[in-house]
C-alpha positions in Angstrom: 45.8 -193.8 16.2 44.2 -197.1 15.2 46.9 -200.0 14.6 46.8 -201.8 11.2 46.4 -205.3 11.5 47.8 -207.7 8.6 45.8 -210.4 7.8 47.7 -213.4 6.8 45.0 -215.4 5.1 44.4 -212.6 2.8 48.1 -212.8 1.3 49.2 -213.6 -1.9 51.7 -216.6 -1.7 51.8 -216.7 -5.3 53.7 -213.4 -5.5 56.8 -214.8 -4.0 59.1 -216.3 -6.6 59.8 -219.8 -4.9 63.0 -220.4 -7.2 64.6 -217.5 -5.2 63.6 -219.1 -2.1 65.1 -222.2 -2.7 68.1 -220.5 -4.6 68.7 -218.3 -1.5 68.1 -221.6 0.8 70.8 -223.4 -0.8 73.4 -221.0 -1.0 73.0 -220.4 3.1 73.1 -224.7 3.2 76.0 -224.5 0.8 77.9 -221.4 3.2 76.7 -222.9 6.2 78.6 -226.3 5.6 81.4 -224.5 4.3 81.9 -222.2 7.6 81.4 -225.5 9.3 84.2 -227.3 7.9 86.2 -223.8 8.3 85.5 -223.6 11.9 86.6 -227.1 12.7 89.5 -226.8 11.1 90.5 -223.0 11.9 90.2 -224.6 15.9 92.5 -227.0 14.9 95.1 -224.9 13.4 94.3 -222.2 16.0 95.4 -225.3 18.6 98.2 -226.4 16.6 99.7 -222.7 16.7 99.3 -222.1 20.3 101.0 -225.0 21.0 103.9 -224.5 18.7 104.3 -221.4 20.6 104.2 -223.0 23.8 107.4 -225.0 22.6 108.7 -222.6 21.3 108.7 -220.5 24.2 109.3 -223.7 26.3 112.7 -224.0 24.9 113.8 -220.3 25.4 112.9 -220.9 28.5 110.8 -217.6 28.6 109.6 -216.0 31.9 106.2 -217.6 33.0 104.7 -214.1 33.2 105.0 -213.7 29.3 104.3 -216.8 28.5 100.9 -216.8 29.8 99.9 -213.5 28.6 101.3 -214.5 25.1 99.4 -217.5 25.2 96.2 -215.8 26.0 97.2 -212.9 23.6 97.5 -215.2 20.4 94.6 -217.5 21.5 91.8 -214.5 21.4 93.8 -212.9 18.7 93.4 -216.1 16.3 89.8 -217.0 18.0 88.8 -213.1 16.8 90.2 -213.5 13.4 88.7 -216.8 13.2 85.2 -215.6 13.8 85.4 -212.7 10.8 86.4 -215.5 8.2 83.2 -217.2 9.5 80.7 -214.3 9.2 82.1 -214.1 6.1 81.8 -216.8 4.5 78.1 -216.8 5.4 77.8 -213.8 3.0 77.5 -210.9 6.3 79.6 -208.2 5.3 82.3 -207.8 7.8 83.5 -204.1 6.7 81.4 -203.0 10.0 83.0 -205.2 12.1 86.8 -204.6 11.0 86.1 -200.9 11.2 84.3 -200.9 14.8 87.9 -203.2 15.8 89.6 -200.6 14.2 88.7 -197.9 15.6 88.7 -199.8 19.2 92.0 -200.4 18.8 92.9 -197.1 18.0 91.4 -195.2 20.6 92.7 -197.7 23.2 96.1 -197.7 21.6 95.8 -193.7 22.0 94.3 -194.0 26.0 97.2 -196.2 26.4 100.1 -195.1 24.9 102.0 -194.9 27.6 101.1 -198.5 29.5 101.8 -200.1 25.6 105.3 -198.6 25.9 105.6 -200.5 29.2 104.4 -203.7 28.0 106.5 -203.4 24.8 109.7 -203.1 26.8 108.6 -206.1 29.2 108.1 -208.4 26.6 111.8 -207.0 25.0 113.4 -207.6 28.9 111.5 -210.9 29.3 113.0 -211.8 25.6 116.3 -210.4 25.2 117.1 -211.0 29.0 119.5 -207.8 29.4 119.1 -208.5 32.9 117.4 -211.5 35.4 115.6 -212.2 38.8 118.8 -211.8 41.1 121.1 -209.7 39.2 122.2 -205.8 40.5 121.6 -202.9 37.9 122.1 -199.8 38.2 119.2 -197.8 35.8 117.1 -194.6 35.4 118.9 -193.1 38.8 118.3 -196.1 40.7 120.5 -199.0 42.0 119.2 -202.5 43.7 118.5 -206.1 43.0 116.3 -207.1 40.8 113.4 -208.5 42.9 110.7 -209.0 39.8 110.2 -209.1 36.6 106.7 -208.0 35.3 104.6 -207.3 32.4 104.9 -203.0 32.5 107.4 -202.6 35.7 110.8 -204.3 36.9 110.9 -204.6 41.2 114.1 -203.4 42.3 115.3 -204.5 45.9 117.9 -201.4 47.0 120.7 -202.9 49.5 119.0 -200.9 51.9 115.7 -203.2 51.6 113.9 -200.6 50.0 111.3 -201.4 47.3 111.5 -199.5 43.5 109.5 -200.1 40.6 110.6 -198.8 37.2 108.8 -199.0 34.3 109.8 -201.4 31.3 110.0 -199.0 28.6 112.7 -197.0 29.8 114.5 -199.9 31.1 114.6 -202.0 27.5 115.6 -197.9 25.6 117.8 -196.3 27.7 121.4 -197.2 29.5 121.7 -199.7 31.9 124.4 -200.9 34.2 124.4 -205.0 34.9 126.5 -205.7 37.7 126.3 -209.5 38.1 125.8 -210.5 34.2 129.5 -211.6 34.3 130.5 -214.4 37.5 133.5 -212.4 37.7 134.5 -208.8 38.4 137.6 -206.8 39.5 137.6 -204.5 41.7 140.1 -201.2 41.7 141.3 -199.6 44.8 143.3 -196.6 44.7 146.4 -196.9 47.5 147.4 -193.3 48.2 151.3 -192.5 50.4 153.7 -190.4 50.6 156.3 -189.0 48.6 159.7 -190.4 49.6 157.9 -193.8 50.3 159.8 -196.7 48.6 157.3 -198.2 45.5 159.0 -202.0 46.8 157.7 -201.5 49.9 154.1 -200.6 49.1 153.8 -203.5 46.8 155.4 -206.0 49.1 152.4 -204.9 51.6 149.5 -205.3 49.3 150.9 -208.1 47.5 150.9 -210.0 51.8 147.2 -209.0 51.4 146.9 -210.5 48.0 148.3 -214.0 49.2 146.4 -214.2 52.3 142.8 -213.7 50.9 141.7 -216.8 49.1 138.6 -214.8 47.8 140.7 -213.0 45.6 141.4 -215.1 42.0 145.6 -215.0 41.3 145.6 -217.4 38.1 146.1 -216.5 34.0 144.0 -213.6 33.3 143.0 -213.1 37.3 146.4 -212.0 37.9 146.5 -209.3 40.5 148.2 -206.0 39.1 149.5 -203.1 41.0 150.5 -200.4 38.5 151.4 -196.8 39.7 149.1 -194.8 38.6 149.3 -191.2 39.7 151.0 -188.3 41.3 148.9 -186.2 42.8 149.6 -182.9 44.8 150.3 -184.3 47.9 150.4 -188.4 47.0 151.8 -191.0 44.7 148.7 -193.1 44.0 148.7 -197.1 43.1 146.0 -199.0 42.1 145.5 -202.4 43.6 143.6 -204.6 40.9 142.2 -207.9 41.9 139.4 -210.0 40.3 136.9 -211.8 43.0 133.5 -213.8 41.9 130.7 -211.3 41.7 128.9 -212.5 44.6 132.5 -211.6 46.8 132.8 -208.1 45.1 131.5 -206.1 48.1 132.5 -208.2 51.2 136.2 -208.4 49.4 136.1 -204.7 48.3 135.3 -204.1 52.3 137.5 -206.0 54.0 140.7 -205.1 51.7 139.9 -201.2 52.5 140.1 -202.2 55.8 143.2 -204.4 55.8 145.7 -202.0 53.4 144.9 -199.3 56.1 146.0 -201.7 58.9 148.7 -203.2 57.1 150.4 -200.0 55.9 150.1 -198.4 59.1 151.6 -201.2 60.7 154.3 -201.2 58.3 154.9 -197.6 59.2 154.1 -196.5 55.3 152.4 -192.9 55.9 149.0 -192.2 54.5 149.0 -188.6 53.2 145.9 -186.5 53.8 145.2 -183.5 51.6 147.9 -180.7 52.2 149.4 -178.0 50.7 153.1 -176.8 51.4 153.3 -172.3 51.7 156.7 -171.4 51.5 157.1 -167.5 53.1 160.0 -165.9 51.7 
């Protein structure tokens, strides 16, 4: 097939309406400066944003890991948005582009609904700060100290020195346990003798133990208690209640388990075990 050829010298100029032309011409001039001015200043205020953030989040004294993928989020966000008003302004129609964003955001949202959840409830942790780098919690079956905290996942470090990863979602929903958000804690140990033993003499025991562990806090509302608190079948039981800082809690809790076993046996105070008396007739 034989291409046709158009031969430019053979055109009629004098068809095309040159008032259109220049019409058209300085309406794009007109736009063009107009966008101009636009874009300068939306990079300003884009600028003056981001850094208001940055203060903002400064202040709260936000993790770093949210503070640089907030940065970045709000700086493409506001670029993007910035960009539309432009190709607008120069008279493109930007229903296309909002629609293809649209639907991009969608299907992602959908491909990712899951991993969104996560990143939701890290930026709910990193804000809201139920728990911190350091702190024990005890959530979604799993107990250790908090090692990291990330964008989708919390690191746990069990006492054991095993390494667990949760996911943020469920941590910032569901029920959570923070053992070292107070600086103090108490710490309840049941005491279990004998009938017949004399209530004086058990308390007279713990209350030695008491006195000779400066670990354990005494004053105002750190008084130690030691209430009677049940009869069981074959024990009366007391509860010794002392308050220790949270970073004693276990090497107190320890030691006084070992020290009421020493110090009732060597006060000759018996230590039932579980029994049951048959009387034969």
């Amino acid at each position: 097939m034989e291409e046709k050829k158009i031969d430019v010298t053979q055109f009629d100029w004098s068809q095309i309406d040159l008032s259109l032309v220049t019409h058209y011409l300085i309406t794009f001039g007109k736009n063009l400066i107009v966008a101009t001015i636009v874009l300068i200043a939306g990079r300003f205020i884009i600028k003056y944003l981001v850094k208001l953030i940055q203060t903002l989040m400064q202040k709260r004294k936000v993790e770093a890991s949210l503070y640089t993928f907030t940065h970045s989020l709000v700086h493409i966000s506001l670029n993007l948005l910035l960009v539309i008003i432009i190709i607008g302004i120069l008279g493109i129609d930007t229903t296309s582009f909002l629609a293809v964003f649209a639907s991009a955001g969608m299907a992602i949202g959908m491909a990712l609904s899951g991993t969104l959840q996560n990143f939701a409830g890290g930026v709910l942790v990193l804000t809201l700060k139920p728990y911190k780098v350091g702190d024990y919690i005890e959530a979604q079956g799993f107990a250790g100290t908090v090692k990291a905290i990330q964008i989708f996942n919390t690191v746990l470090n069990t006492p054991d020195n095993q390494t667990i990863i949760i996911p943020n979602g469920p941590l910032a929903t569901g029920s959570l346990k923070n053992s070292t958000a107070a600086s103090t804690r108490r710490i309840d140990l049941n005491v279990e003798v004998a009938y017949g033993t004399n209530p004086d003499d058990v308390r007279k025991v713990l209350n030695q133990i008491i006195d000779a562990d400066g670990r354990i806090l005494k004053e105002g509302a750190f008084a130690p208690s030691l209430p009677m608190t049940t009869m069981s079948t074959s024990s009366i039981i007391f509860q010794m209640r002392v308050w220790v800082k949270a970073s004693d809690y276990w090497t107190v809790r320890f030691d006084t388990t070992e020290k009421v076993y020493r110090e009732l046996a060597a006060a000759g105070i018996e230590i039932p075990f579980q029994q049951i008396d048959v009387h034969m007739k």
